[in-house]
C-alpha positions as a Markdown table, in Angstrom:
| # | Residue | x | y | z |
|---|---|---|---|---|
| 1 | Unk | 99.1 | 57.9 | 45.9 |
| 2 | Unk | 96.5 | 55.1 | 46.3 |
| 3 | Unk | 96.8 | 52.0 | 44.6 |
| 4 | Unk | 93.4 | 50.9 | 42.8 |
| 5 | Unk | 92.0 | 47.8 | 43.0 |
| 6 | Unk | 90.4 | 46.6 | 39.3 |
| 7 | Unk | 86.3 | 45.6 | 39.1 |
| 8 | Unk | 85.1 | 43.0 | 37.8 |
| 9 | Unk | 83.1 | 44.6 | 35.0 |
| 10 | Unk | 86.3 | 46.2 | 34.2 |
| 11 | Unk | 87.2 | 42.8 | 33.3 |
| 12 | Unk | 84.0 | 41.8 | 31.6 |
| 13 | Unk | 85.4 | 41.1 | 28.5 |
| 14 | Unk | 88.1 | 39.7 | 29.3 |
| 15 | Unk | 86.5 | 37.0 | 31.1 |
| 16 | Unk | 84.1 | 36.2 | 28.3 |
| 17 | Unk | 86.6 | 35.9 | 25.7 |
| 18 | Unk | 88.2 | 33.6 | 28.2 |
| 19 | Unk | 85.3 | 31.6 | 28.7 |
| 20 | Unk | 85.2 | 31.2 | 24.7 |
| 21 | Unk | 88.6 | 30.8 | 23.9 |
| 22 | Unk | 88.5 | 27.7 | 26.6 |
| 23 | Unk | 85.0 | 26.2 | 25.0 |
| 24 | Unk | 86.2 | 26.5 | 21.6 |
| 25 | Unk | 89.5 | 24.5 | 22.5 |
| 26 | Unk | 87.4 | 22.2 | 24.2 |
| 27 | Unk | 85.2 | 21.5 | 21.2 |
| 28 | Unk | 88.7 | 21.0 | 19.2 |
| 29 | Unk | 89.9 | 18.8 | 21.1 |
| 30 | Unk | 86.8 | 16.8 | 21.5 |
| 31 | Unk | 86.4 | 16.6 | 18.3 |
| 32 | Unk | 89.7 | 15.5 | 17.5 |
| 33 | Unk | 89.1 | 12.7 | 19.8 |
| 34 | Unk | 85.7 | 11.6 | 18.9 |
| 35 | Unk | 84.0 | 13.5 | 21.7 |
| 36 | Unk | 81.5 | 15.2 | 19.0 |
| 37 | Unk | 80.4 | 12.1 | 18.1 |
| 38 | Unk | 79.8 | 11.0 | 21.6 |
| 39 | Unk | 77.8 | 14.4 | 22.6 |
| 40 | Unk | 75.9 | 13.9 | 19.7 |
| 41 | Unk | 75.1 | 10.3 | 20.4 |
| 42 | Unk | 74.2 | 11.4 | 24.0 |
| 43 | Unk | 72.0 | 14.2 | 22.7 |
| 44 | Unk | 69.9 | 11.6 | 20.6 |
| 45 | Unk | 69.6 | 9.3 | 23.0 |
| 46 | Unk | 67.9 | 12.0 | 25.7 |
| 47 | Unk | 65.8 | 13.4 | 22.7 |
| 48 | Unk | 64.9 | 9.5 | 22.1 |
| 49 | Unk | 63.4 | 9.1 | 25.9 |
| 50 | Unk | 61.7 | 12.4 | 25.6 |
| 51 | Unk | 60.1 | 12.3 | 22.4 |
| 52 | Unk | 58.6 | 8.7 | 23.2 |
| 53 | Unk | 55.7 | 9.9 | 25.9 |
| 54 | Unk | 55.1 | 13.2 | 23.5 |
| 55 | Unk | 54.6 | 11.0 | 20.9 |
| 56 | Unk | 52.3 | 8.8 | 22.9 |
| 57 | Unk | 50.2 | 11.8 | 24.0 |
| 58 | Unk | 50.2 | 12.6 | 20.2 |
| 59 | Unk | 48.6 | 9.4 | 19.1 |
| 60 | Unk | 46.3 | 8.9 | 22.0 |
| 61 | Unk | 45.0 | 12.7 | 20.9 |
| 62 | Unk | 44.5 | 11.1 | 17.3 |
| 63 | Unk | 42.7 | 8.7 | 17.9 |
| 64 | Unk | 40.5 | 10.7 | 20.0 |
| 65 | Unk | 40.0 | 12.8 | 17.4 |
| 66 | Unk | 39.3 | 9.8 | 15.0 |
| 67 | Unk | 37.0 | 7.9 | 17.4 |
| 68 | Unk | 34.8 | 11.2 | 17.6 |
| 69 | Unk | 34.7 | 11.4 | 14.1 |
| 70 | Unk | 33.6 | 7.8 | 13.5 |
| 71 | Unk | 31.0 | 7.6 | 16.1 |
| 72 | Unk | 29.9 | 10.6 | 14.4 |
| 73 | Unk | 29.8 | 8.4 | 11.2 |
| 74 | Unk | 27.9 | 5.6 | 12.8 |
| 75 | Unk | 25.2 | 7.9 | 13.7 |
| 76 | Unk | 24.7 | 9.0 | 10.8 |
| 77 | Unk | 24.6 | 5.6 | 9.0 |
| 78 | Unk | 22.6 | 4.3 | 11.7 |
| 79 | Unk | 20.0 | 7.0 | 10.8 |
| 80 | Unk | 20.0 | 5.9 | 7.3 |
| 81 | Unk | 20.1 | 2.5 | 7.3 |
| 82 | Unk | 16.5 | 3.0 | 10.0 |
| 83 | Unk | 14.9 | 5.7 | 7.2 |
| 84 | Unk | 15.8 | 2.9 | 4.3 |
| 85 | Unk | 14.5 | 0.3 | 6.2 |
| 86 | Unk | 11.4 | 2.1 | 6.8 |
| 87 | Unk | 10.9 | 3.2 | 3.2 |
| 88 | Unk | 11.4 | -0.3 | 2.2 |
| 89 | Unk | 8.6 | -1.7 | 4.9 |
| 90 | Unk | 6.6 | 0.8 | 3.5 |
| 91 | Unk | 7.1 | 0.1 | -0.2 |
| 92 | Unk | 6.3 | -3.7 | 0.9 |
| 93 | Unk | 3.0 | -2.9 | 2.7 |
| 94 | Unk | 2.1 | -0.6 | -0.8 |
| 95 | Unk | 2.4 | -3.4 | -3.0 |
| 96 | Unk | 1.1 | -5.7 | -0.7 |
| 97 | Unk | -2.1 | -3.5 | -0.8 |
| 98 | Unk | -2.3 | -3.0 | -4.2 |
| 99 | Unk | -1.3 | -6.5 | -5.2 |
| 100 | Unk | -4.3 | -7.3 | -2.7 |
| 101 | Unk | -6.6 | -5.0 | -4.6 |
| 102 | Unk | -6.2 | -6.3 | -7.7 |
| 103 | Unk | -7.0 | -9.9 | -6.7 |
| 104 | Unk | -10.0 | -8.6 | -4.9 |
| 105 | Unk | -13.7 | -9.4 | -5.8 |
| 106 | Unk | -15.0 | -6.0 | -3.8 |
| 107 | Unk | -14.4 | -3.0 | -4.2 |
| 108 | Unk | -11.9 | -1.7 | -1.9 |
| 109 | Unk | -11.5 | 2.5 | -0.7 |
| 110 | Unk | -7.7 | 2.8 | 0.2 |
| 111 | Unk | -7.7 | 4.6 | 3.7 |
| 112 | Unk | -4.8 | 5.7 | 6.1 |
| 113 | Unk | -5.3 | 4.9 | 10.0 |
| 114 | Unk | -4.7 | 8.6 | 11.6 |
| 115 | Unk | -5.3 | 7.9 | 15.1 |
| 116 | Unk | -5.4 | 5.0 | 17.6 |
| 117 | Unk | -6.9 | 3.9 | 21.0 |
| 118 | Unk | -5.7 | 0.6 | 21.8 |
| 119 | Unk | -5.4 | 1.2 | 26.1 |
| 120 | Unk | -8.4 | -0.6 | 26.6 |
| 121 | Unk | -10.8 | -3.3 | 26.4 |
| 122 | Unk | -13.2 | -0.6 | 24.0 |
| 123 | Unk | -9.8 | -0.1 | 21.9 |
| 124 | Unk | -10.8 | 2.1 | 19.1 |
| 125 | Unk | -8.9 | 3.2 | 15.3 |
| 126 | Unk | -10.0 | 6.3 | 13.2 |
| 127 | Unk | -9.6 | 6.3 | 9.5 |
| 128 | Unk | -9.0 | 9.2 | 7.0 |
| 129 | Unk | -12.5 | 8.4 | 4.8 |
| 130 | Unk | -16.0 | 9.1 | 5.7 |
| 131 | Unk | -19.1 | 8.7 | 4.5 |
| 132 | Unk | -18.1 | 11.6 | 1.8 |
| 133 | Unk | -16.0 | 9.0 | -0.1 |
| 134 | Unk | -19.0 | 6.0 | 0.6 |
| 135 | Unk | -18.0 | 4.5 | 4.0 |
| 136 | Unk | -20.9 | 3.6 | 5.8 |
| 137 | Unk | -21.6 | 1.6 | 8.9 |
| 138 | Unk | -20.6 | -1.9 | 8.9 |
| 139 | Unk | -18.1 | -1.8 | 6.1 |
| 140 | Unk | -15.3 | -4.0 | 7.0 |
| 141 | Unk | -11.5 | -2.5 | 7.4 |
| 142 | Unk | -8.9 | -5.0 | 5.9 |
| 143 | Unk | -5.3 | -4.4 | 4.7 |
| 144 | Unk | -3.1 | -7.4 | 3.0 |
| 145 | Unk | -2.8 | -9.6 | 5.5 |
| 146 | Unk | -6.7 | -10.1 | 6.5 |
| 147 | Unk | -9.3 | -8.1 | 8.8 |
| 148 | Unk | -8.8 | -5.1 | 11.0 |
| 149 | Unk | -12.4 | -4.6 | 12.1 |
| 150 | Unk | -15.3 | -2.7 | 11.3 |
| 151 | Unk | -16.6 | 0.9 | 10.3 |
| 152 | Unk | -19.2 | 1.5 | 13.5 |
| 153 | Unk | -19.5 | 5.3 | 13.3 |
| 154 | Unk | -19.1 | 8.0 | 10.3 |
| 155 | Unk | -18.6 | 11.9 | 9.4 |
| 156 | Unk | -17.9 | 13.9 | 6.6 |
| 157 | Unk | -14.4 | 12.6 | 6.2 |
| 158 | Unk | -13.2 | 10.2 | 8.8 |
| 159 | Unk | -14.8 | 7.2 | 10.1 |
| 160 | Unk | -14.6 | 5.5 | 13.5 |
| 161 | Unk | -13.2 | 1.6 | 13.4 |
| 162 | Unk | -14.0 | -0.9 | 16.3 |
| 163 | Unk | -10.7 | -3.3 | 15.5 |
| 164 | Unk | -10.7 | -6.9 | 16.5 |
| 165 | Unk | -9.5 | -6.3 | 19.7 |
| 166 | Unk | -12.6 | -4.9 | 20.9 |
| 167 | Unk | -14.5 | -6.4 | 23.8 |
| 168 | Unk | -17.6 | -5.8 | 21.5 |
| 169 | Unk | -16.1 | -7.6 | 18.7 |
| 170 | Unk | -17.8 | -10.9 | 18.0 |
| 171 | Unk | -17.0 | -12.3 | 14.3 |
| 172 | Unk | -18.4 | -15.8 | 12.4 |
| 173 | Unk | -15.4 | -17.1 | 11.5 |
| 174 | Unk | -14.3 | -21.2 | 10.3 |
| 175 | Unk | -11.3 | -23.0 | 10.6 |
| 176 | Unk | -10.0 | -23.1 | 6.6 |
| 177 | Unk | -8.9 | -26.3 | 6.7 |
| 178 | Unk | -11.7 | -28.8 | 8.3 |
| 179 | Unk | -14.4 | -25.7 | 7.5 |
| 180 | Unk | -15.6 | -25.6 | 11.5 |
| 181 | Unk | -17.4 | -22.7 | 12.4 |
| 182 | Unk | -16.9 | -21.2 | 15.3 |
| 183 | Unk | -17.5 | -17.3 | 16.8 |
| 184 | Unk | -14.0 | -15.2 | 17.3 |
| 185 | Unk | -14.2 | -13.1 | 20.0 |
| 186 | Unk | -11.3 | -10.7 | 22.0 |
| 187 | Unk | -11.0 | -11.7 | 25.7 |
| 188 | Unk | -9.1 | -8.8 | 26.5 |
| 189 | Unk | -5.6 | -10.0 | 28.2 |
| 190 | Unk | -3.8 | -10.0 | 24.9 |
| 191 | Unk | -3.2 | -7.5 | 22.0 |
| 192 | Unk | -2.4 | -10.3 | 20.2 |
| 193 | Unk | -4.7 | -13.2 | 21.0 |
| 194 | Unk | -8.0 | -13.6 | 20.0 |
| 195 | Unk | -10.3 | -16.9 | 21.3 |
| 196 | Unk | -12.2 | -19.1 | 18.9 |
| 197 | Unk | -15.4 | -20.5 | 20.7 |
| 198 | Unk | -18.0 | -22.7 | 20.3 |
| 199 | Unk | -16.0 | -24.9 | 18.3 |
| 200 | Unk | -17.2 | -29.3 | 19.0 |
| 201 | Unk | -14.7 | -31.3 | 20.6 |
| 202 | Unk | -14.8 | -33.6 | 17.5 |
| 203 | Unk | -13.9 | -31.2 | 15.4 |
| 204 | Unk | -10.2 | -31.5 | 14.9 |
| 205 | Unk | -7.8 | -28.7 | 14.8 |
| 206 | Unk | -4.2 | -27.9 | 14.4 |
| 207 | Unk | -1.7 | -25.4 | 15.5 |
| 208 | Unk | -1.1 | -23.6 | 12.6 |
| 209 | Unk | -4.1 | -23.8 | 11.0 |
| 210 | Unk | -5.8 | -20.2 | 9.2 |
| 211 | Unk | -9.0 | -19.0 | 10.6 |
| 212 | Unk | -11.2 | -16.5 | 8.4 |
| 213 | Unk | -14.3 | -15.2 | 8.2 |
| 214 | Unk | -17.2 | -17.7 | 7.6 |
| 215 | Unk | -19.9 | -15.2 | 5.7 |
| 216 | Unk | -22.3 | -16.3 | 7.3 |
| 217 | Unk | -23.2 | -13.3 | 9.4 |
| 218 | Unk | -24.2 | -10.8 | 7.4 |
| 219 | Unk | -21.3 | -8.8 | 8.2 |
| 220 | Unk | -18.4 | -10.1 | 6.4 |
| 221 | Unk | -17.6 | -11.1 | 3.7 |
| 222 | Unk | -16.4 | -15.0 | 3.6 |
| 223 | Unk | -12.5 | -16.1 | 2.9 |
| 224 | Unk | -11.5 | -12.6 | 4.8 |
| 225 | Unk | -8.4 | -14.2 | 6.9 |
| 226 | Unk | -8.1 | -13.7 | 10.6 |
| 227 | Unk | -5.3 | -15.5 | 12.3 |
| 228 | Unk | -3.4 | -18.5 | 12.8 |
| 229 | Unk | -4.2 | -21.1 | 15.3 |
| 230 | Unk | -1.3 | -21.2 | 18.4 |
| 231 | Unk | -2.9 | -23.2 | 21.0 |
| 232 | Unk | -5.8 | -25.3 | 22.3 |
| 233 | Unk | -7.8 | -26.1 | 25.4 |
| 234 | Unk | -10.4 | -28.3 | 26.2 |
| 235 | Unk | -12.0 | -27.7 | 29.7 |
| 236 | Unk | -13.4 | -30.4 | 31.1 |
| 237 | Unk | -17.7 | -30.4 | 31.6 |
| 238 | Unk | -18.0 | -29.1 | 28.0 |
| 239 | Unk | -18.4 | -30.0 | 24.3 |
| 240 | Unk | -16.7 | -27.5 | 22.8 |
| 241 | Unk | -12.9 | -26.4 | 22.6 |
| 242 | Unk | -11.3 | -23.3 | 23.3 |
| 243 | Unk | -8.8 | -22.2 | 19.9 |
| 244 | Unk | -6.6 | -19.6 | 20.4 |
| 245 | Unk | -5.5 | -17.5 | 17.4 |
| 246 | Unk | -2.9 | -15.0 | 17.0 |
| 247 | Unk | -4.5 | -12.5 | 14.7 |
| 248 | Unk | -2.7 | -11.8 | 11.2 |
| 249 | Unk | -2.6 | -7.7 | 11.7 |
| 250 | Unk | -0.3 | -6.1 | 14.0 |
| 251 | Unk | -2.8 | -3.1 | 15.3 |
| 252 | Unk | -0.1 | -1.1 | 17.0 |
| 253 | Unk | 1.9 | -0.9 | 13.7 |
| 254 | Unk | -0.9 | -1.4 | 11.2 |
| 255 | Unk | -1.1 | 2.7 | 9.3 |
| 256 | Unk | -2.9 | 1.8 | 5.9 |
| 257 | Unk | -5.8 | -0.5 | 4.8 |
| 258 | Unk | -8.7 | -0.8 | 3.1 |
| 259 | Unk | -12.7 | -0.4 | 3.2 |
| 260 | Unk | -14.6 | -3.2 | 1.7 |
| 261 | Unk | -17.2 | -1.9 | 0.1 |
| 262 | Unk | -19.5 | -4.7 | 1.2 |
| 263 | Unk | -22.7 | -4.0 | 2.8 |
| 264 | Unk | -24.6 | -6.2 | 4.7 |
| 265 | Unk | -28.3 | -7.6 | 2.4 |
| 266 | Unk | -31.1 | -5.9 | 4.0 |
| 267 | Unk | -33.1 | -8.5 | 3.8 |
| 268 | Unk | -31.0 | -10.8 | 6.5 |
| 269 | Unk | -31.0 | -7.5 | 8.6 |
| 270 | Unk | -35.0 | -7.4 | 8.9 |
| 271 | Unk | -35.4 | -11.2 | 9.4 |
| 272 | Unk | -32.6 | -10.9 | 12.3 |
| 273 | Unk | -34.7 | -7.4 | 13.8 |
| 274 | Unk | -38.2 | -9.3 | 13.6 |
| 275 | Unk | -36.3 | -12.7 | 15.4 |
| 276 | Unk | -35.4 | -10.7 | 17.8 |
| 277 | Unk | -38.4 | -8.6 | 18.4 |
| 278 | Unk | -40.5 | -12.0 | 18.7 |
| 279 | Unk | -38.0 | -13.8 | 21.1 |
């Protein structure tokens, strides 16, 4: 008769409830002796150090998520503050204009600007009338703060505008203060210079002082106002100064205006045909 050795998964459940008998003894006499407390304390204490860098990826991932969301809100109050801004430029240049036409002693023909050339010295501006609502050539082009230029060529419906900075342009102007005449003329360098010649050396004049149109060219209108004065020169071997002027309009932002319905006396245009004819 063999004797027979026992397996160990004979003795599977023995060795569990072994294994549980001893833990649960364990536990009572831990907790007997305040060992729970101390396993619980221990517990916290790991959870503690591992919860703080999960909670620190946590936040960082919030305000991720916030600092999208606000950029997102900046753009979109940045795009609303620049369309109010615009509407309220625009509702300033309207009641400029209208306030403009009221006080007017001509009759004005509001006009949009729909194109521009202003890339060189023969800078050009087209406006949305023609010779359908009355424009003709010659009329000047003005908005509320003083001269744009003048109509030179007409259709149906638009009209062509030669602006102040033209190196055509040549317009009688005077100095508003001391009432010196002079001739305002573009020399080309500066989109927002103009040159005042032909002005006497004993003529004072000021930096800051308004230059308009004189009326006595048979062009303009008088009082129409040009620029202000920035600087003067005097070169030396003539009598005459050089003023410089910054004009009034701003042509690469200028959109609306007026036509003045002013045309020049016929009369003055023959005399100035047979002067020149005899000289």
């Amino acid at each position: 008769m063999r004797f027979r050795l026992p397996r160990i998964s004979d003795a599977r459940d023995y060795i569990l409830t072994a294994l549980i008998l001893v833990f649960a003894i364990s536990i009572m006499i831990l907790r007997h002796d305040g060992g729970m407390q101390n396993i619980q304390k221990a517990s916290i204490t790991v959870l503690s150090y591992l919860e703080q860098p999960l909670s620190t990826i946590r936040v960082y991932r919030q305000a991720l998520n916030t600092n999208t969301y606000l950029q997102r809100q900046n753009a979109l109050l940045q795009d609303e503050i620049s369309r109010l801004r615009a509407a309220e430029r625009e509702n300033r240049i309207l009641r400029n204009l209208l306030d403009f036409r009221e006080d007017s002693e001509y009759g004005l023909l509001p006009i949009t600007i729909v194109s521009k050339d202003l890339t060189s010295l023969n800078n050009s501006l087209t406006i949305s009338a023609g010779s359908e609502q009355g424009v003709r050539t010659g009329m000047p082009i003005i908005n509320s703060d003083g001269l744009i230029g003048q109509v030179t060529v007409t259709t149906g419906r638009y009209a062509q505008v030669m602006p102040l900075i033209h190196s055509l342009s040549r317009i009688s102007a005077r100095i508003q203060e001391s009432r010196a005449y002079g001739i305002v003329s573009w020399e080309g360098n500066r989109y927002n210079e103009l040159i005042m010649q032909h002005v006497p050396e004993t003529i004072e004049a000021e930096a800051g002082q308004v230059v308009e149109t004189s009326g006595f060219s048979n062009q303009f209108p008088p009082n129409i106002p040009i620029g202000e004065i920035t600087r003067i020169e005097h070169p030396e071997g003539i009598d005459t100064q050089l003023i410089y002027i910054r004009p009034f309009v701003t042509f690469h932002t200028v959109a609306k205006g007026f036509v003045v319905e002013f045309e020049p006396d016929p009369d003055i245009e023959e005399l100035h045909e047979l002067e020149q004819e005899l000289f």
